[in-house]
N, C-alpha and C positions, 0 to 999 in steps of 0.2 A: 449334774452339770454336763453338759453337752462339749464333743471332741470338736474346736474348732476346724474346720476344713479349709484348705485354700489351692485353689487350682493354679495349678502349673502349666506350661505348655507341654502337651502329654507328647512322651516322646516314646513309640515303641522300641524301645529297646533291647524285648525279651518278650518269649512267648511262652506258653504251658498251656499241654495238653489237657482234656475235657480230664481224664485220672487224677492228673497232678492239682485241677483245682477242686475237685472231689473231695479229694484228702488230706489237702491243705485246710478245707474250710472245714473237716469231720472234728465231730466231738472227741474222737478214739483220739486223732494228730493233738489235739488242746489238750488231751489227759496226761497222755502220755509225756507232751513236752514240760506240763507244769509237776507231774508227780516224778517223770523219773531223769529226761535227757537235761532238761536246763539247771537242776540243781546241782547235778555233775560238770556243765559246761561253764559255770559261772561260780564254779565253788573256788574261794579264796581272791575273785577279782574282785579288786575297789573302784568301783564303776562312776564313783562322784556324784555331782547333785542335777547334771544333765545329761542324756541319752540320750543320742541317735539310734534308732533300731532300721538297719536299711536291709530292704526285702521283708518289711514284715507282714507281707501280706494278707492274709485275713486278721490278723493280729492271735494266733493262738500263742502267740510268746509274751503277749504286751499285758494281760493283766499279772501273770509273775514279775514282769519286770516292775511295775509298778508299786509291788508291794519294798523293792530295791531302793529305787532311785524318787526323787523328789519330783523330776520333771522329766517328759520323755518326747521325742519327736520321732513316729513314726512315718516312715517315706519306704512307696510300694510305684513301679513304675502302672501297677494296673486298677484303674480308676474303681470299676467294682471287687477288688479287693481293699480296696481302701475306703469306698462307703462300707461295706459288711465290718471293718473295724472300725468306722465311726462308731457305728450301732450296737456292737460286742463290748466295747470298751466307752461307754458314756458318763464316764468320772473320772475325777484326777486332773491332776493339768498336764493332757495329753496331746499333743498339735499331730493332725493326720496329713501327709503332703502326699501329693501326686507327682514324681519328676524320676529326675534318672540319674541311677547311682554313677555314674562318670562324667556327672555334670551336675556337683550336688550344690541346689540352691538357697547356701544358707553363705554366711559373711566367714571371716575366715577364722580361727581362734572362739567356736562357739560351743564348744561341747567337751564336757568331763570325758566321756567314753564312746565309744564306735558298737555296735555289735551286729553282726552279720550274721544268718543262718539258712545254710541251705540255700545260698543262691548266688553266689562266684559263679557258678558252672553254667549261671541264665544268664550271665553276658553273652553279648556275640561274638566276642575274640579276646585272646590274649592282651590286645591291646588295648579293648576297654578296660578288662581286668587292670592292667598296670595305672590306666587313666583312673580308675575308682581309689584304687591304694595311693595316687599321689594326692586326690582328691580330701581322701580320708585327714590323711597328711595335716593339708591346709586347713581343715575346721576343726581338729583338733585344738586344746589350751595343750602349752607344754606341760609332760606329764601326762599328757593323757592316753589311753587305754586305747589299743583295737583288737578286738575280740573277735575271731570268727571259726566257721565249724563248717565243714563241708564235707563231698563224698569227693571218694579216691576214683579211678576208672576200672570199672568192672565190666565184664562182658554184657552182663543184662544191663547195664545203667543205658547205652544205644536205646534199647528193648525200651524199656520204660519211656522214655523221653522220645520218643518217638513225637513228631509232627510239633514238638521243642526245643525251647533251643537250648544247646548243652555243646559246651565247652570244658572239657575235664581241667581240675586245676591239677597238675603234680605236685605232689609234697616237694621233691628234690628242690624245686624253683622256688617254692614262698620265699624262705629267707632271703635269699639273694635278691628278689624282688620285692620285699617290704625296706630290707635294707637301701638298693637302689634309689626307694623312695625317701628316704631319710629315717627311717624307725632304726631305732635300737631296743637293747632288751628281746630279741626274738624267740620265741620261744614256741616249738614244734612239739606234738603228740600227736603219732602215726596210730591209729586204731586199725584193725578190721574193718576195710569199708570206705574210711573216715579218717579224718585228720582236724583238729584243734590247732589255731594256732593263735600268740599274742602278742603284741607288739606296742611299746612308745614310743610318744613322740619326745624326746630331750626334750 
């Protein structure tokens, strides 16, 4: 069964460099997320019976998810990451979107869970950032989950992200700024690097 597609009006609102989509699409980033990072990122979350997976770019996280959740909608603002996950992921009732995480086009109260990876920091300002989490917010059901995993600011993260766009998030700020948004339940784990955090919507 075929990932139905539907085009959005494509909004650039994040870039990444010729490295970042390298390794985004590499078999090594698929292995690694399904055998070691996402068991650990999603160990003990009740994710429900529908998924938003926003940023999921080539989809190296969307056939683990899959084996999770009932139904999943993944939504990548960049069009040829989002055909290479039609084509990776061609079963399951999987819905592939094209749009932009702070402007998300779906109704409001639609989704069991949120999950983010690796890609806060590809907004273009703080202010989208805040506009994504109020976003998140609204398509949430109450009760429901947002999960996300990102990098901390490190000297080489510049380095890497070079000719991308990359806005560090600070840990100090999530809560106050998921709070802000109306999440409760907040819950931070600062790693090396890296930061997890999770949030409901009452």
């Amino acid at each position: 069964m075929s990932i139905p597609l539907r085009y959005t009006d494509y909004l650039p609102c994040a870039q990444m460099n010729t490295a970042e989509h390298l390794f985004c699409s590499s078999s090594f980033w698929r292995y690694f997320s399904n055998r070691h990072f996402l068991p650990r990122m999603l160990s003990g979350a009740q994710l429900g019976d529908h998924l938003l997976e926003i940023g999921a770019g080539y989809g190296a996280a969307t056939s683990h998810l899959q084996a999770r959740v009932a139904r999943i909608t993944s939504l990548d603002y960049d069009l040829r990451s989002i055909r290479k996950l039609k084509l990776r992921n061609n079963g399951g009732s999987t819905t592939a979107v094209c749009g932009d995480a702070s402007q998300l086009p779906f109704a409001a109260e639609t989704f069991s869970s949120v999950v983010s990876i690796l890609m806060l920091h590809h907004l273009k300002s703080l202010q989208l950032q805040d506009q994504m989490f109020a976003e998140v917010f609204r398509i949430l059901r109450p009760g429901g989950l947002f999960l996300a995993f990102d990098i901390t600011h490190l000297w080489l993260h510049p380095i890497l992200h070079a000719r991308s766009t990359y806005t560090p998030v600070s840990p100090a700020t999530v809560v106050p700024r998921l709070t802000n948004a109306g999440f409760s339940n907040v819950a931070l784990d600062i790693r090396p690097g890296a930061f997890r955090v999770s949030a409901t919507r009452p």
